[in-house]
C-alpha positions as CSV (number, residue, x, y, z in Angstrom):
1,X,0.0,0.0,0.0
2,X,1.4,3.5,-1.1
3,X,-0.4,6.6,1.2
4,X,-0.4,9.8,0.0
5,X,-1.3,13.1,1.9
6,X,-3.2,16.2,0.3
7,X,-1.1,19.0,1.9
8,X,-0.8,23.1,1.8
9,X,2.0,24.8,2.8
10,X,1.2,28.0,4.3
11,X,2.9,31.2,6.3
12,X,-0.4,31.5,8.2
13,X,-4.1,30.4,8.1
14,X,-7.8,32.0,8.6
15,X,-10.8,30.2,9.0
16,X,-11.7,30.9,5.4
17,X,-8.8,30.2,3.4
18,X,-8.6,26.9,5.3
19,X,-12.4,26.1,4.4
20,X,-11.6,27.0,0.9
21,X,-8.2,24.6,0.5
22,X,-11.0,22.1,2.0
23,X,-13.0,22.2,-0.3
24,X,-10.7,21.7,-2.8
25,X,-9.6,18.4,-1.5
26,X,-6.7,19.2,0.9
27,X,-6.6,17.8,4.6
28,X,-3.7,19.1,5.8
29,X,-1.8,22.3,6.4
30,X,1.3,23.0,7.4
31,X,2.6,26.1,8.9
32,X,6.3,27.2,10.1
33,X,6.0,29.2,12.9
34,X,2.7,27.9,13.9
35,X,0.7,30.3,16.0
36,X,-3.0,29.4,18.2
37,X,-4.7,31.8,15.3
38,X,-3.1,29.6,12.6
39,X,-4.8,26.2,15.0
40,X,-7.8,27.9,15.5
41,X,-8.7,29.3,11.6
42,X,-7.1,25.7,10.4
43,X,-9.4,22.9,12.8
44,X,-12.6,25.8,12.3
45,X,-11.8,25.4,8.5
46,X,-12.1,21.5,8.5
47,X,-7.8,21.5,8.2
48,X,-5.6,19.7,10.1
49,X,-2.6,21.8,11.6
50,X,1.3,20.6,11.2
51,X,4.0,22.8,12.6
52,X,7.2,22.4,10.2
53,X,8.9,25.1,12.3
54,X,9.4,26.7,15.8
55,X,6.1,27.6,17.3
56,X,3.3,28.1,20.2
57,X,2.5,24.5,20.4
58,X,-1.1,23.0,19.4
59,X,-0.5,21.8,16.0
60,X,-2.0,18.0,15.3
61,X,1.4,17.0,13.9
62,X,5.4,18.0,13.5
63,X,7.4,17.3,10.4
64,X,11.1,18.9,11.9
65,X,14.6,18.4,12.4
66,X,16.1,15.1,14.5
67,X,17.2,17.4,17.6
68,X,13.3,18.7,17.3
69,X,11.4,15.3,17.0
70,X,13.8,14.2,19.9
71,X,12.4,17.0,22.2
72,X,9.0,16.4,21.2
73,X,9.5,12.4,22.2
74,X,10.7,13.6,25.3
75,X,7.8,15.6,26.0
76,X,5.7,12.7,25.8
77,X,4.5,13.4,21.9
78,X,3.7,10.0,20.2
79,X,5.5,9.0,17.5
80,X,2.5,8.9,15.2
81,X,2.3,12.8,15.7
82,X,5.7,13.1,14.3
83,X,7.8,13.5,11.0
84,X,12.0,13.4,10.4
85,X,13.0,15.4,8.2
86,X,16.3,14.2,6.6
87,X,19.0,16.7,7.2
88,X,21.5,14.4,5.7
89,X,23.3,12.8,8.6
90,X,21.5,9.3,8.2
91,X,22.9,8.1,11.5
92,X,20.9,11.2,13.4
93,X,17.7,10.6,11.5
94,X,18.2,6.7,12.2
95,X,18.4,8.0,16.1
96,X,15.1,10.0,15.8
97,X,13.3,7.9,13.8
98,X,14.0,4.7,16.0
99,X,13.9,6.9,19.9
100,X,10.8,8.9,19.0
101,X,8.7,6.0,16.5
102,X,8.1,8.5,13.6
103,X,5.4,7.5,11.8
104,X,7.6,9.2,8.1
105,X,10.9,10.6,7.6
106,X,10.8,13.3,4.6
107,X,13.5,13.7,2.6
108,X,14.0,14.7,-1.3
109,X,13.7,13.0,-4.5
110,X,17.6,12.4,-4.9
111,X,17.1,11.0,-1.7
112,X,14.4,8.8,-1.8
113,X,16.6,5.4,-2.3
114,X,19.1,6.0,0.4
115,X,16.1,6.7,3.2
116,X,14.4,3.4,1.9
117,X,17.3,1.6,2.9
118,X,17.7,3.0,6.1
119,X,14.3,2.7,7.6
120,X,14.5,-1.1,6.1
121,X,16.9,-1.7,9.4
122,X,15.0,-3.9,12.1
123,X,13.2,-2.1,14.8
124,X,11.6,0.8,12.8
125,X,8.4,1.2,11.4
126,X,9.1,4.6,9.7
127,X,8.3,4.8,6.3
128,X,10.0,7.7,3.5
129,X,8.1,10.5,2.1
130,X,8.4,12.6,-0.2
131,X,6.8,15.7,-2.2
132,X,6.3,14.8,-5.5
133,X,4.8,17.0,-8.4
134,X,4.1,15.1,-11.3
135,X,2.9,11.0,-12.0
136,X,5.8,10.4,-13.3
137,X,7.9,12.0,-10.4
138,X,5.7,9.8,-8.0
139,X,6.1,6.3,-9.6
140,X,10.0,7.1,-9.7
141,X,9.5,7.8,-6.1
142,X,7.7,4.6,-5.1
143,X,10.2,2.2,-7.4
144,X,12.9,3.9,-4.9
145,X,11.3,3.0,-1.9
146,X,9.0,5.5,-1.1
147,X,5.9,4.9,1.1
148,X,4.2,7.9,1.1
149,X,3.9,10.5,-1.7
150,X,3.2,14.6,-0.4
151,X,0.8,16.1,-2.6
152,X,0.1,20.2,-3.6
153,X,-2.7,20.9,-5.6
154,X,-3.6,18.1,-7.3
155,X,-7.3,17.3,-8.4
156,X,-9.0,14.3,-8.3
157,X,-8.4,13.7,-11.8
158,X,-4.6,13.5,-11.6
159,X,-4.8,11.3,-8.4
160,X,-6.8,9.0,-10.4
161,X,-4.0,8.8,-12.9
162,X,-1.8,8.4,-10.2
163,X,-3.7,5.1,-8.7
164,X,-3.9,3.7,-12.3
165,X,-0.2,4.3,-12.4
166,X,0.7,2.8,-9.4
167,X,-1.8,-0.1,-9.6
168,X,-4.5,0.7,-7.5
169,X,-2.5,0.8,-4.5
170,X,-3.0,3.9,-3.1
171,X,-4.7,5.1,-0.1
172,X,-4.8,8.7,0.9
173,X,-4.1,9.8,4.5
174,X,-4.6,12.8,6.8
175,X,-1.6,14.7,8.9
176,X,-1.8,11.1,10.6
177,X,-0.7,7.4,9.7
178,X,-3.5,5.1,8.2
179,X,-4.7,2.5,11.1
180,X,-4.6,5.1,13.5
181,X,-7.3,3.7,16.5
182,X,-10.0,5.9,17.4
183,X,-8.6,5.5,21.2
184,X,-4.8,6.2,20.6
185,X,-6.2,9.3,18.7
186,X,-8.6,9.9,21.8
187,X,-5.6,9.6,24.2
188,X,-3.2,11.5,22.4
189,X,-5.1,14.5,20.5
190,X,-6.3,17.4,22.2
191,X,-10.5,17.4,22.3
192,X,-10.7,19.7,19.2
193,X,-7.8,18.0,16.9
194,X,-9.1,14.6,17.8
195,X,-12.5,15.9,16.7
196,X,-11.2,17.3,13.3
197,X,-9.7,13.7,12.7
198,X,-12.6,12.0,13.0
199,X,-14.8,14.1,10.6
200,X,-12.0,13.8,8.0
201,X,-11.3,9.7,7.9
202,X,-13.4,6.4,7.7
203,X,-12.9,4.0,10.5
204,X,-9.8,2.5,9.3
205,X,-8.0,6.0,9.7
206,X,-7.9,6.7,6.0
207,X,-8.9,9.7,4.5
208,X,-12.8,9.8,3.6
209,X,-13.6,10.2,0.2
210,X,-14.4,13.5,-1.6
211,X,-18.6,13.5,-1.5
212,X,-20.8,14.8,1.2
213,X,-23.1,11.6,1.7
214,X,-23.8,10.0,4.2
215,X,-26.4,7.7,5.9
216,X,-29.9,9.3,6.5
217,X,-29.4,12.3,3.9
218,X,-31.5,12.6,1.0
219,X,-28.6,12.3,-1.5
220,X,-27.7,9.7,-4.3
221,X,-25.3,7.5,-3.0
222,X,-22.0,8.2,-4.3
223,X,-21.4,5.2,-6.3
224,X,-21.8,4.6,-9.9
225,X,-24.1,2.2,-11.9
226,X,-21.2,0.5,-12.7
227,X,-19.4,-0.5,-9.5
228,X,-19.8,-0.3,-5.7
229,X,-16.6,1.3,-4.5
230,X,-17.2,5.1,-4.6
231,X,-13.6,5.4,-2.8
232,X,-12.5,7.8,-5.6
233,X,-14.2,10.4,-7.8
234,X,-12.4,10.7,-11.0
235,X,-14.5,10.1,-13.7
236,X,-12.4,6.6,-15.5
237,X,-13.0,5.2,-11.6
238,X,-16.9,6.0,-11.9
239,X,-17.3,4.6,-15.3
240,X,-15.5,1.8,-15.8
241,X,-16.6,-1.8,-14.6
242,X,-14.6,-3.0,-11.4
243,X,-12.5,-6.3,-12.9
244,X,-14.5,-9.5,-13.1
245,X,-12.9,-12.7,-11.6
246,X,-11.0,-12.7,-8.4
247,X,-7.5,-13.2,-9.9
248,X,-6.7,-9.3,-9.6
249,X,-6.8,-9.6,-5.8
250,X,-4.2,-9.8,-3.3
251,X,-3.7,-13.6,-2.5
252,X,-4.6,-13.5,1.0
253,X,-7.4,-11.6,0.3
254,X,-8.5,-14.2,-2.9
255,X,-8.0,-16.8,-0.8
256,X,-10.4,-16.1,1.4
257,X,-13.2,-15.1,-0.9
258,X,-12.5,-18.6,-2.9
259,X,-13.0,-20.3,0.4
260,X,-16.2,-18.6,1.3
261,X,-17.4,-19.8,-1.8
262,X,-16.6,-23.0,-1.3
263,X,-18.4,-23.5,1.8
264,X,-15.5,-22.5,4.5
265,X,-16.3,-19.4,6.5
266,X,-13.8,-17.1,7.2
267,X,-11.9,-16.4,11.1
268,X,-12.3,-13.7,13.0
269,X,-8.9,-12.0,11.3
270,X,-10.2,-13.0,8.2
271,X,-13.6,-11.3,8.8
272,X,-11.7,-8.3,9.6
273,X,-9.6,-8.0,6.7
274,X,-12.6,-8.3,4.8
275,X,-13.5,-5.2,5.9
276,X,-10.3,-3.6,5.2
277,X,-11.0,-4.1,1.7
278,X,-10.5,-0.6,-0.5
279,X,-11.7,0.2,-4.0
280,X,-11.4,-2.8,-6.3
281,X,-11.7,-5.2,-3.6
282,X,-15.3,-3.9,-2.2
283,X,-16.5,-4.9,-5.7
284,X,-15.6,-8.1,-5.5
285,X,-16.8,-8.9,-2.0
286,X,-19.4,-7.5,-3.0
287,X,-20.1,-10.2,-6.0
288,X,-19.0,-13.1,-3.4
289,X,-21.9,-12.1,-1.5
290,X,-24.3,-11.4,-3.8
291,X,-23.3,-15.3,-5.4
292,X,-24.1,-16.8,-1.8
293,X,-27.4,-14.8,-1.6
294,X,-28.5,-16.1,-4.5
295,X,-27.6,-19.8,-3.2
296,X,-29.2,-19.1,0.0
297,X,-32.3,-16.5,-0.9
298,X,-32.9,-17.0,-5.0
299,X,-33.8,-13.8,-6.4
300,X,-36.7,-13.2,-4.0
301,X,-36.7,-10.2,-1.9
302,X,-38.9,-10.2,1.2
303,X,-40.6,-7.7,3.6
304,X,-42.5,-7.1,6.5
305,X,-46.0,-5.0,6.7
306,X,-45.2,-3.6,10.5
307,X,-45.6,-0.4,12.5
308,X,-43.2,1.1,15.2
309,X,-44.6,2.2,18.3
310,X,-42.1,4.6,20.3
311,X,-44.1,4.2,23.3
312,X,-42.0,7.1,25.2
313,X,-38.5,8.8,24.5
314,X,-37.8,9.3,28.1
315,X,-34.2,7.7,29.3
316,X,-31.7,7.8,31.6
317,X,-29.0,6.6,30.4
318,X,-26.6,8.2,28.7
319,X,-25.9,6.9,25.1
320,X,-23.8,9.4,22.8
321,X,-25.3,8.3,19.2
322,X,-29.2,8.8,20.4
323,X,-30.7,12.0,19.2
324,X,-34.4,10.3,20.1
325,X,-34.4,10.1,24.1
326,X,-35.0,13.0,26.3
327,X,-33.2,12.4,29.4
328,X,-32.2,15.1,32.1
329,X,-29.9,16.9,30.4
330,X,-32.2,17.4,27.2
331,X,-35.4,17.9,27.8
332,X,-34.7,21.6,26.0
333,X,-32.7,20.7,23.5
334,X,-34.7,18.4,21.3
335,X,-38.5,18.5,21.4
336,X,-40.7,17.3,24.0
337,X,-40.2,14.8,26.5
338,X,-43.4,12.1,25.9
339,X,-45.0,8.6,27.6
340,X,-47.9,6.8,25.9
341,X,-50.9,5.6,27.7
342,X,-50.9,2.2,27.2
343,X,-54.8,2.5,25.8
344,X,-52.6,4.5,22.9
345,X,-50.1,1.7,21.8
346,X,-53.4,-0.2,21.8
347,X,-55.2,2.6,19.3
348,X,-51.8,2.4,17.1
349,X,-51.7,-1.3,16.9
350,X,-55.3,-1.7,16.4
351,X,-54.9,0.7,13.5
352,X,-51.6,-1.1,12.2
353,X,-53.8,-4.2,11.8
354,X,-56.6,-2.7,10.1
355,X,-54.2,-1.3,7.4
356,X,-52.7,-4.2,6.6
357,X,-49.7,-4.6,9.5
358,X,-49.4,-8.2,10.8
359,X,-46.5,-6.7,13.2
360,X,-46.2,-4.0,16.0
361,X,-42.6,-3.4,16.9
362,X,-42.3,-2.1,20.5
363,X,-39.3,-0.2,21.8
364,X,-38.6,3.0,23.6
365,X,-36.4,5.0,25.6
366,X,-35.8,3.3,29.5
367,X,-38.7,5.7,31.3
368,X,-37.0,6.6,35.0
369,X,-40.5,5.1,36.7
370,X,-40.5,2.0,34.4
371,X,-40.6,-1.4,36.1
372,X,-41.0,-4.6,33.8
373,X,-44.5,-4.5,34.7
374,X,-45.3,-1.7,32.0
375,X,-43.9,-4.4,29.3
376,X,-46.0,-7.1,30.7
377,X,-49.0,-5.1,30.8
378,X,-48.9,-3.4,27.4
379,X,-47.9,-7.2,25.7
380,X,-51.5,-8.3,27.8
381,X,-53.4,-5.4,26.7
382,X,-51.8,-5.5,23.0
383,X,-53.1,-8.9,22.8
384,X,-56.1,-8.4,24.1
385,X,-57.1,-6.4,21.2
386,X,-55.6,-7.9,18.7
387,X,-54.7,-11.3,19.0
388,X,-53.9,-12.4,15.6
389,X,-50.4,-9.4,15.6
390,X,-47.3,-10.3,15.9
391,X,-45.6,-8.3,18.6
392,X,-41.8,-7.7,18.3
393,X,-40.5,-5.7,21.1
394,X,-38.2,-5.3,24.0
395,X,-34.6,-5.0,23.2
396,X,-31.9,-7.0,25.6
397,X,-31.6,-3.6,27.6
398,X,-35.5,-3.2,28.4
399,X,-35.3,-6.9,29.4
400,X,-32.5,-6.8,31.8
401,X,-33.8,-3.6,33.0
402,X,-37.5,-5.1,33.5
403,X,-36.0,-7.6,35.2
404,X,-33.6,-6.1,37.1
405,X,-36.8,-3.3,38.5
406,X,-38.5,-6.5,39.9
407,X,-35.8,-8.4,41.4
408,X,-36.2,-11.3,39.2
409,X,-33.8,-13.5,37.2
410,X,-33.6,-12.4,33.2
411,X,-35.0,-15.7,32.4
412,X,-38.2,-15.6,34.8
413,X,-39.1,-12.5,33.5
414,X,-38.8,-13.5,29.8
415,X,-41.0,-15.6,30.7
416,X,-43.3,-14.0,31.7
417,X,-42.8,-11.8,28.3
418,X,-43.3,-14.9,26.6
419,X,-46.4,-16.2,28.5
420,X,-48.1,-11.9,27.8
421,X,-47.6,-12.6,24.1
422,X,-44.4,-11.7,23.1
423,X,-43.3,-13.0,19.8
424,X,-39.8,-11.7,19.2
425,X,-37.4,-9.7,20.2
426,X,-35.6,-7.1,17.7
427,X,-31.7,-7.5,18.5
428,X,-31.5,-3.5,19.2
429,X,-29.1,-2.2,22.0
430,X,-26.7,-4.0,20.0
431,X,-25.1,-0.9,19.2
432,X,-20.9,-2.5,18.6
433,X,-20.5,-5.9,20.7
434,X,-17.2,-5.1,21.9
435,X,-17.2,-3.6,25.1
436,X,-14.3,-1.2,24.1
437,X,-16.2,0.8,22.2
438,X,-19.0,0.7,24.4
439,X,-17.4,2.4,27.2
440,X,-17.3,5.3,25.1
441,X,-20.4,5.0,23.4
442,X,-23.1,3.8,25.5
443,X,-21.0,3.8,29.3
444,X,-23.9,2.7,31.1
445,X,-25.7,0.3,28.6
446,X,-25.7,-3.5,29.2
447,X,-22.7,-5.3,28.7
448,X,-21.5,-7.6,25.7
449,X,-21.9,-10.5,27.8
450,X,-25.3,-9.3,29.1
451,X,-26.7,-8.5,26.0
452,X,-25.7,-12.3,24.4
453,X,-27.0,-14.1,27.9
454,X,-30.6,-12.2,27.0
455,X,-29.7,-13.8,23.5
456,X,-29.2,-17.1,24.5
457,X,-32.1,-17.2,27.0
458,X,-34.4,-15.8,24.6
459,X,-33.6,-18.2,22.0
460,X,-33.4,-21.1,24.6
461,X,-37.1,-20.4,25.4
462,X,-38.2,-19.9,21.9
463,X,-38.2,-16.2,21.5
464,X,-36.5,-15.7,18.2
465,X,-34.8,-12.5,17.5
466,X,-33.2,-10.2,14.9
467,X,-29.3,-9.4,15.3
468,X,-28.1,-5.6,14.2
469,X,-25.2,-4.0,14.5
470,X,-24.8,0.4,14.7
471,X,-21.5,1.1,13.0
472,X,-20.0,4.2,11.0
473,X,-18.9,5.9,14.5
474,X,-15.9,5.5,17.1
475,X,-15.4,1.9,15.4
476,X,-13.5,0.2,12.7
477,X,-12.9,-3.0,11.4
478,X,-11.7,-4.4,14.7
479,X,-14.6,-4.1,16.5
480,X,-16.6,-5.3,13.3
481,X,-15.4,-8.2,13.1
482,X,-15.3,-8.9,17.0
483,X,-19.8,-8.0,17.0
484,X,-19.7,-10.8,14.2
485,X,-18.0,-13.1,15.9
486,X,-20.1,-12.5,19.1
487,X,-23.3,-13.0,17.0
488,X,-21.2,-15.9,15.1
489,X,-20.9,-17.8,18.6
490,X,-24.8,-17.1,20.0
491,X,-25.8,-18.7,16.9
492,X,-23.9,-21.6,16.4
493,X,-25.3,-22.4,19.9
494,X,-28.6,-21.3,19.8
495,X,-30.1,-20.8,15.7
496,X,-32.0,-18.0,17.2
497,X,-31.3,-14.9,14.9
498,X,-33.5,-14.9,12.2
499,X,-32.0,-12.4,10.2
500,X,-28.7,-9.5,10.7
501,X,-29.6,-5.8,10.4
502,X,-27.0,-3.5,9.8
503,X,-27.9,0.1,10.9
504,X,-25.6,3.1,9.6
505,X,-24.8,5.6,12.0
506,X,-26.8,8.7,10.6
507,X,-24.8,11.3,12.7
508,X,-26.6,14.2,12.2
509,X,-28.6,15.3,15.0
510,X,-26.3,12.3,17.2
511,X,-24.8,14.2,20.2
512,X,-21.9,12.3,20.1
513,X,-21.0,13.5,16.7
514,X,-21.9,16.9,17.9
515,X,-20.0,17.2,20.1
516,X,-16.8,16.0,18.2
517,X,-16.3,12.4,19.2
518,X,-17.8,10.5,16.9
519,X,-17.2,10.4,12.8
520,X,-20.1,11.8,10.3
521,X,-21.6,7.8,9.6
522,X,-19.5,5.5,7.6
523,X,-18.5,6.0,3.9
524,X,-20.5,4.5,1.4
525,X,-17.7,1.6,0.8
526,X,-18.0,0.6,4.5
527,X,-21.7,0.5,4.2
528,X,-21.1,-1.7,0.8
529,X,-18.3,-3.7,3.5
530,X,-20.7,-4.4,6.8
531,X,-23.7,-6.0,4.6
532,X,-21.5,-7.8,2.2
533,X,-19.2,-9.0,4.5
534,X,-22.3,-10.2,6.7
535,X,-23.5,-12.4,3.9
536,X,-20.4,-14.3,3.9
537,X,-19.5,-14.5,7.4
538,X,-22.9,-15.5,8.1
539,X,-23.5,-18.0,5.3
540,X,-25.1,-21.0,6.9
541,X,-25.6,-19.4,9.8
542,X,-28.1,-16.7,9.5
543,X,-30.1,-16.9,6.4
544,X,-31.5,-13.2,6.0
545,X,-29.2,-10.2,5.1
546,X,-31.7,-6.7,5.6
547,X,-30.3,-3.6,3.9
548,X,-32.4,-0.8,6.2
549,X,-34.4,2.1,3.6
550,X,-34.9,4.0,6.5
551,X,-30.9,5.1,6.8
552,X,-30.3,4.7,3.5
553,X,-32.9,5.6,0.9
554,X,-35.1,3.0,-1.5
555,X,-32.2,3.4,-3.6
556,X,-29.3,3.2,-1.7
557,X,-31.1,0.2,0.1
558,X,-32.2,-1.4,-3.3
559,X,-28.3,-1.5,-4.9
560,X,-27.5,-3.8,-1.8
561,X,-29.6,-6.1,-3.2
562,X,-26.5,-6.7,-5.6
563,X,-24.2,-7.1,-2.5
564,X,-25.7,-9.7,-0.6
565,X,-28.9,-8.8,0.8
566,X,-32.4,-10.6,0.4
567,X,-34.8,-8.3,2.9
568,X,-36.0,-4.8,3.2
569,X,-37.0,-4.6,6.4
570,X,-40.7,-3.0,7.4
571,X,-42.8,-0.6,5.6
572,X,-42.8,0.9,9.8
573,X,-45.3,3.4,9.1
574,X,-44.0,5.9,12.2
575,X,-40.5,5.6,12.1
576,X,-38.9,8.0,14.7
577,X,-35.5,7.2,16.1
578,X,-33.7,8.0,12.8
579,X,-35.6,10.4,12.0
580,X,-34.9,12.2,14.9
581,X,-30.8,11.8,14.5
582,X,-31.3,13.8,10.9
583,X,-32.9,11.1,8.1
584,X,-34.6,12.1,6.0
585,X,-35.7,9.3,4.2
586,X,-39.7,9.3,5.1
587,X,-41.3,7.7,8.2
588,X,-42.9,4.8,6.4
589,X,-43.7,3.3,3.0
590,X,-46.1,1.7,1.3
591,X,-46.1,-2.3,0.2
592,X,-46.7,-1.0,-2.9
593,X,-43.7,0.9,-2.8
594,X,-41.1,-1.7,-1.7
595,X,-42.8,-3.9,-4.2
596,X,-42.1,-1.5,-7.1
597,X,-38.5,-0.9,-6.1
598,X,-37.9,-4.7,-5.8
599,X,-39.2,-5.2,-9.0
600,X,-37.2,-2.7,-10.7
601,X,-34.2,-4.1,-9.2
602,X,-34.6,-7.2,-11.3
603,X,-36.1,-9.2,-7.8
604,X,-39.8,-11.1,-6.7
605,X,-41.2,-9.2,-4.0
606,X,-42.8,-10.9,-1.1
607,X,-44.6,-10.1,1.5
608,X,-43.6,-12.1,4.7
609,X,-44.3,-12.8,8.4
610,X,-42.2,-11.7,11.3
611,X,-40.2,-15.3,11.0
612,X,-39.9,-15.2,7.4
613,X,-43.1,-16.9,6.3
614,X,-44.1,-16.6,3.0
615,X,-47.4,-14.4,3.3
616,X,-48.2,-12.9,-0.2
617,X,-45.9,-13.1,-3.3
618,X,-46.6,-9.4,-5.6
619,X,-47.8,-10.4,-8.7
């Protein structure tokens, strides 16, 4: 993999020249004599700050001298913050490089060869780079040894000459190295650089690409008819077909697809370098899943006629990503604070069924006077009136919680559930199983382990369940891959998910991104990654792949249909939660609706039940 790094070189910056070199594709700026105006106008202007000279401190990055980067080291400044130049004593850059850990040594063209073979010594991880100013000047560069090419003023179109040139390998960067984790950065940024980071890369630490999609807004997604991948912008990328075959591919990573295709799912490390897969390698994943879908699925597409009923968005705890609950602290900030009667989730479900629903979804915020006998109660009442519904309700959290208010054992109370009429449970308060993340995320939520023994009990009772996963946030392949093997391991035990639900962080109205610790959603390549990569994990596993409308759009949901997904979800009628962090892609829909969009993506629409049964194919 070569990197390269959109960079400005400037004496000073304002807020407005910084927001202008953004907008023409840079990320970085670097400044000699680096000022707090020059930080200030560069992070307000969406830039990343780099000191290449004496200055007041606050910059996100140093590229200086050996004697410099020492100091810094010495101060405590990690070496991924850090960049040797080459002043031509290789024996003082070698002491820099190898004391501090610089994450690049810079040195000139003439240069380039003599650096490569320095930083090749055991015990660094430094790799050369270089400003280069035309293709031809970069591919010398690389065939010396560089590893990471400087940039100034070059458009998208020239880049995508350059990737041609090079082979595809090439992956742009910020002021930071690629595979920078969201907790190093958190640890060793100040608050407003780290947050500056994060809206600039995707959650492997690259650069995001150029295109202001994301999940939830009511924009074409960014890819082409052609291909997936919308990694790059220049116009031979968007038009061209990705390669056909798998014999382009890096071994490892064609090894791995030839043996999900033969029947042998992939590890956990495996699973997780599928989702490092970048431009021409999200296509084909792409068209691995989309061959086991049609093994598993055919070419029918199924649905569910349901309604959501948000009986309140009252909540006490304190998870960054929700924009929907009102809790203590926001009962100002983002509408009014509500609680249903229970005779009104009766009303709504009674007028679900009568237009056609044959499912009520039930969830809500955690209500501060809550016991588990409100869910009991409405399940009774619910059933009362309509018998013949299918009620899906109650994620994990509400169960341990209802259980946990009346002193009772998770597994008497979902009975109890169970015996009031509960059908299913939706696999919500997911969020990322890895409790890593979650400390940062959701602090106060149930565990991993407590949200997979809710699982297990469910399923060992015969409550069946949905699985999701929330991603595009303060996570990255890592924690990816460690959710599916945590959903991997329930079901292998238990054959209790009945289908996986990715949801994309729509980060809009999400406090957590608003406040600058959380990225703007994932890129539309990761959203490609995360349901094509569930396909294959999940092959013989868990049979049903749903690509959600609500965060993405008919369309954007209907071209995952190519990547490995067989389900739309629910037409909802009332959706609220993400419409409340910013979507803007409608509330409901009609069958009608999802049944034209199936059909026009070359697919049988069927209507189903909550467990997949067949319930009406369209004509």
């Amino acid at each position: 993999m070569i990197t390269f790094l959109a960079l400005r070189p400037a004496d000073g910056v304002t807020e407005v020249w910084a927001a202008t070199r953004r907008r023409e594709g840079t990320t970085t700026v670097e400044i000699a004599g680096i000022t707090t105006a020059d930080v200030v106008g560069a992070i307000a202007g969406g830039l990343l700050p780099v000191s290449s000279g004496p200055g007041e401190g606050g910059a996100a990055a140093w590229v200086a001298e050996p004697a410099v980067v020492l100091g810094l080291a010495e101060r405590g400044i990690p070496g991924w913050r850090l960049t040797v130049i080459d002043d031509g004593e290789e024996e003082s850059v070698l002491d820099a490089a190898a004391r501090s850990r610089a994450s690049h040594v810079r040195t000139g063209r003439s240069r380039v060869a003599a650096m490569a073979e320095l930083v090749s010594i055991p015990g660094l991880e430094t790799v050369v780079s270089v400003f280069v100013d035309s293709v031809e000047d970069a591919v010398a560069a690389v065939a010396a040894g560089a590893g990471d090419l400087l940039l100034r003023d070059w458009d998208t179109e020239r880049i995508g000459q350059l990737r041609d040139a090079l082979g595809g390998a090439l992956v742009e960067r910020t002021a930071f190295p690629i595979g920078l984790a969201a907790d190093v950065a958190r640890a060793g940024l100040p608050p407003e650089v780290f947050a500056a980071w994060l809206h600039l890369v995707d959650g492997s630490g690259a650069a995001r690409p150029r295109y202001s999609w994301a999940p939830g807004k009511d924009e074409p997604v960014p890819a082409s008819a052609t291909r997936f991948s919308a990694e790059w912008g220049d116009p031979p990328w968007a038009t061209r077909s990705d390669p056909s075959g798998l014999d382009h591919l890096d071994p490892a990573l064609r090894g791995i697809l030839e043996r999900s295709l033969g029947g042998s799912p992939p590890s956990r490390d495996e699973v997780e370098r599928l989702f490092r897969s970048r431009g021409d390698e999200v296509d084909a994943v792409a068209r691995v899943a989309d061959d086991l879908r049609l093994r598993a699925n055919g070419d029918t597409v199924t649905y569910v006629v349901n309604r959501n009923i948000n009986y309140t968005n009252q909540c006490y705890f304190r998870c960054g990503f929700c924009a929907f609950s009102k809790g203590p602290r926001s009962l100002s900030l983002r509408g009014d604070p509500y609680l249903l009667e229970i005779h009104e989730v009766v009303f709504r479900t009674v007028e679900a069924w009568e237009r056609g629903a044959t499912e009520v979804c039930l969830q809500g915020g955690i209500h501060p006077d809550f016991t588990g006998e409100f869910y009991v109660a409405v399940l009774k009442a619910i059933k009362e009136a309509v018998p013949a519904i299918h009620v899906h309700g109650f994620t994990p959290l509400e169960v341990w919680q209802g259980a946990e208010t009346l002193g009772t054992s998770v597994a008497d109370f979902l009975g109890r559930l169970k015996e009031a009429g509960l059908g299913t449970l939706p696999g919500t308060a997911a969020e990322i199983l890895d409790d890593d993340i979650r400390r940062h995320l959701c602090p106060d939520k149930i565990t991993t382990a407590e949200w997979a023994r809710v699982m297990v009990l469910a399923h060992e009772m015969g409550l069946r369940s949905t699985a999701t996963m929330m991603f595009g946030h303060i996570d990255g392949p890592p924690s990816w891959a460690n959710h599916f093997e945590v959903l991997r391991a329930i079901q292998r035990r238990t054959g209790g998910f009945t289908e996986f639900v990715p949801l994309p962080f729509v980060h809009m109205g999400a406090p957590i991104f608003l406040r600058g610790r959380a990225r703007p959603g994932p890129t539309w390549d990761e959203v490609v990654l995360v349901h094509a990569v569930a396909r294959i994990a999940f092959d013989g596993l868990i049979p049903n792949i749903q690509a959600s409308w609500v965060k993405l759009g008919i369309p954007g949901a209907a071209s995952l249909l190519r990547a490995g997904c067989n389900d739309l979800g629910g037409t909802l009628i009332d959706e609220n939660i993400s419409h409340a962090a910013g979507a803007s892609h409608g509330r409901g829909i009609t069958p009608e609706e999802l049944d034209a969009a199936i059909v026009a993506a070359g697919r049988s629409p069927m209507r189903r039940s909550t467990l997949y049964g067949a319930l009406q194919r369209a004509d």
